[in-house]
C-alpha positions in Angstrom: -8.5 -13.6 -0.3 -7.4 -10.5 2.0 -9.3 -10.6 4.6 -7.2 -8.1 6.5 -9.0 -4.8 7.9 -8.8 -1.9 5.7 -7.4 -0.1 8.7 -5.9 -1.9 11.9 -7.1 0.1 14.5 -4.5 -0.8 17.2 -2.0 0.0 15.1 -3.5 2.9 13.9 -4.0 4.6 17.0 -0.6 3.1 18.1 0.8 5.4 15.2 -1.4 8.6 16.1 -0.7 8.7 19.5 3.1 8.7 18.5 3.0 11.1 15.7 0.0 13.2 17.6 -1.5 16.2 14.9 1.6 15.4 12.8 0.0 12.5 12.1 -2.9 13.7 9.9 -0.4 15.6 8.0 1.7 12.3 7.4 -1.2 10.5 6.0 -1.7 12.7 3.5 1.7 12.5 2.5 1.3 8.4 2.9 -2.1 8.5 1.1 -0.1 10.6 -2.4 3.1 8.4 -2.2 1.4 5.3 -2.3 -1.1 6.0 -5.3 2.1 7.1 -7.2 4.1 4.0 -6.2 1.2 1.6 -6.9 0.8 3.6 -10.6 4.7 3.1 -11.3 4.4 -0.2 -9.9 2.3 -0.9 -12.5 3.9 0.7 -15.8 7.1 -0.7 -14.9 5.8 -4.2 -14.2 3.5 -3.6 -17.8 7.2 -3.2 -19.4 8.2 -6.6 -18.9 11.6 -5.1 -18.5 13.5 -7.1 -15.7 15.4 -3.9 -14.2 11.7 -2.2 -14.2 10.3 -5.4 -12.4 12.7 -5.0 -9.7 11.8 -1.0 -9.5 8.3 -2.5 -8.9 9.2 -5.1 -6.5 10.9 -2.1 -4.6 8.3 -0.3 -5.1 5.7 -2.8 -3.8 8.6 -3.9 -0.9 8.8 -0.3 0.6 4.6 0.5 0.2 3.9 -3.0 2.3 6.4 -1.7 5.0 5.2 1.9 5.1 1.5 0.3 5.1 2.1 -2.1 8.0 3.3 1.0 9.9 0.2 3.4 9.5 -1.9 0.5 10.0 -3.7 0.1 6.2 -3.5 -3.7 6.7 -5.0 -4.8 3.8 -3.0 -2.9 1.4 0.1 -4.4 2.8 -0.8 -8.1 2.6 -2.2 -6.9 -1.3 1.6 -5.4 -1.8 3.1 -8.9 0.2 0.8 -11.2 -2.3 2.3 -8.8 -5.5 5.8 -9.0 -4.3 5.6 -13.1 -4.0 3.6 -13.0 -7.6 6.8 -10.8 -8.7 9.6 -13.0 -7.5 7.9 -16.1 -8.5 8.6 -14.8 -12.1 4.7 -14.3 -12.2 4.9 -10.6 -12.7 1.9 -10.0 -14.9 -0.4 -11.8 -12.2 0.7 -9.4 -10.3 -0.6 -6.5 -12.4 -4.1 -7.6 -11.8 -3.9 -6.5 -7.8 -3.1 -2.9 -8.7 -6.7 -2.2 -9.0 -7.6 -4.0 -5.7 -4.4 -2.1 -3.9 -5.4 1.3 -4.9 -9.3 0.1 -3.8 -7.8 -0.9 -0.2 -5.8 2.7 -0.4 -8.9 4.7 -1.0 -11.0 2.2 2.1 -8.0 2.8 4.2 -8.2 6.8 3.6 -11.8 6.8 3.9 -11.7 4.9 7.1 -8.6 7.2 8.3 -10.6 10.2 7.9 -13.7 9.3 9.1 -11.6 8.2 12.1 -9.7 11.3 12.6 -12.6 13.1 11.8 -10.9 15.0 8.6 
């Protein structure tokens, strides 16, 4: 179903050359925030709430953006096919791709390391 690289090298490297040693710095940053926002992501969508839903949907809108950008490809088409589940008032399918977001996070890390050499 998401087929997408774990990491988009052109991208990537698009990003690093850009942000030079600041960019192993920014990762790290990128690799905390988006655990958290994937773990509220999925508390509030667990609430059925509709205000917490849309927290999530934020959530889930502003981690496939910031995902695109660093090049974790995969996790933002994960965060894209959540934030369609979401709207289309499908919200608890959408609970069930936490666990394959947060798998594509730690790929996408391991993979940004490994490239980086960290």
């Amino acid at each position: 179903m998401f087929d997408q690289p774990a990491l988009d090298t052109e991208q990537f490297e698009e990003m690093h050359e850009l942000l030079g040693e600041d960019y192993a710095a920014m990762l790290d940053a990128f690799f905390k925030d988006s655990a958290d926002r994937l773990k509220l992501a999925q508390s509030q969508l667990l609430s059925k709430n509709s205000a917490d839903q849309t927290l999530a949907l934020d959530h889930l809108h502003t981690l496939k953006g910031a995902s695109l950008s660093v090049g974790a490809a995969r996790l933002s088409a994960i965060c894209r096919h959540m934030e369609q589940l979401i709207r289309a008032r499908v919200a608890t399918e959408a609970i069930g791709f936490i666990d394959t977001a947060l798998a594509a996070l730690r790929e996408f890390e391991h993979q940004a390391k490994q490239t980086l050499s960290l």
